[in-house]
SELUMNU-910277 format. One record per atom (N, C-alpha, C): residue in one letter; x, y, z. Coordinates in steps of 0.2 Angstrom, whole numbers, plus 5000, padded with zeros to 4 digits. Example, Ala and Ser with C-alpha at 12.3 -4.5 7.8 and 13.67 -1.06 7.14 Angstrom:
<rs>
A506649725039;A506249785039;A506649845039;S506449895035;S506849955036;S506450005039;
</rs>
This chain:
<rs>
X585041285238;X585041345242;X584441345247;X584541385252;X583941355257;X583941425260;X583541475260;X583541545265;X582841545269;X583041555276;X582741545280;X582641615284;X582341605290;X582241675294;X582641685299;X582941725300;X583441735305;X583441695312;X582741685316;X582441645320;X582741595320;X582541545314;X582541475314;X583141435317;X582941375320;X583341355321;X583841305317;X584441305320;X584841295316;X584941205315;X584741185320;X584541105321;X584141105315;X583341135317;X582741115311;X583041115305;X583441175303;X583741175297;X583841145294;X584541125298;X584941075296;X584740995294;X583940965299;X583640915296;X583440935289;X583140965287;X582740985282;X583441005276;X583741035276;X584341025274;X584640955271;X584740905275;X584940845276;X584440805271;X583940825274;X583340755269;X583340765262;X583440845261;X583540895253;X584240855249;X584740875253;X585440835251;X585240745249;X585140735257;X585040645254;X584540645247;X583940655247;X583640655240;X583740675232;X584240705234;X584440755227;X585340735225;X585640695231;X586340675230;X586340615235;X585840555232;X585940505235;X586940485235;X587340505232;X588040475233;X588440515238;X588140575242;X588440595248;X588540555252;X589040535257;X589140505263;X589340555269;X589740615268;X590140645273;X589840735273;X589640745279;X589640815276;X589740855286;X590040915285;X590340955290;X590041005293;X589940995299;X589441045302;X589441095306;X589341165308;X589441215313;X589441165321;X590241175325;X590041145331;X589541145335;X589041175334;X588241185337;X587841135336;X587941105329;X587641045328;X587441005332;X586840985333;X586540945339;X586640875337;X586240835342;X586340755340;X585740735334;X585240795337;X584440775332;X584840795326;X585140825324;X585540845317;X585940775312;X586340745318;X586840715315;X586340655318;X586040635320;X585640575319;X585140565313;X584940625310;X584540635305;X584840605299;X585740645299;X585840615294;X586240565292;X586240525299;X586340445298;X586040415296;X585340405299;X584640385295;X584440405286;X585040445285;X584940445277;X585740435274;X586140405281;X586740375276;X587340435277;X587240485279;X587740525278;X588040545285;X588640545285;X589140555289;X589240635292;X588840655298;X588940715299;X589240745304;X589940785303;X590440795311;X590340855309;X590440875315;X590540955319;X591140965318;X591341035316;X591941075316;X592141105320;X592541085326;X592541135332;X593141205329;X592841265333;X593341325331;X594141315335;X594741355332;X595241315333;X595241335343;X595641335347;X595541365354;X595841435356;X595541475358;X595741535357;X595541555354;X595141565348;X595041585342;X594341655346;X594441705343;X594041765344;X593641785338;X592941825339;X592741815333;X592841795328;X592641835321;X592641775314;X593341755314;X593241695312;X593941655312;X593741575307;X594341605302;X594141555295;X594541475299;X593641435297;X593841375300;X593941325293;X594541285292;X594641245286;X593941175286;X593741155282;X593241125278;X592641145284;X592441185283;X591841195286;X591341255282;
</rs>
């Protein structure tokens, strides 16, 4: 678990997130991301082997709206 300050960015997170995951579940390959997901994000977690795509929300879709594996 990771709680952070309403602030932070969701990029940094994510790296920090990322390197947590790789070292403590070296047999992760795939993991699913908020379509805001930047590139510094999903290149981080190349560099540690895991496979990281964006979930984009469906089209149309108006606030909270359950997005499937995300």
């Amino acid at each position: 678990m990771l709680a952070t300050a309403a602030g932070a960015s969701d990029t940094a997170v994510g790296v920090t997130l990322l390197s947590r995951i790789a070292a403590t579940h070296p047999h992760l390959t795939k993991a699913r991301a908020d379509a805001r997901c930047r590139t510094i994000a999903i290149d981080h977690g190349a560099r540690h082997g895991i496979d990281v795509r964006p979930v984009q929300r469906p089209p149309g879709a108006r606030g909270f709206t359950i997005i499937p594996r995300r």
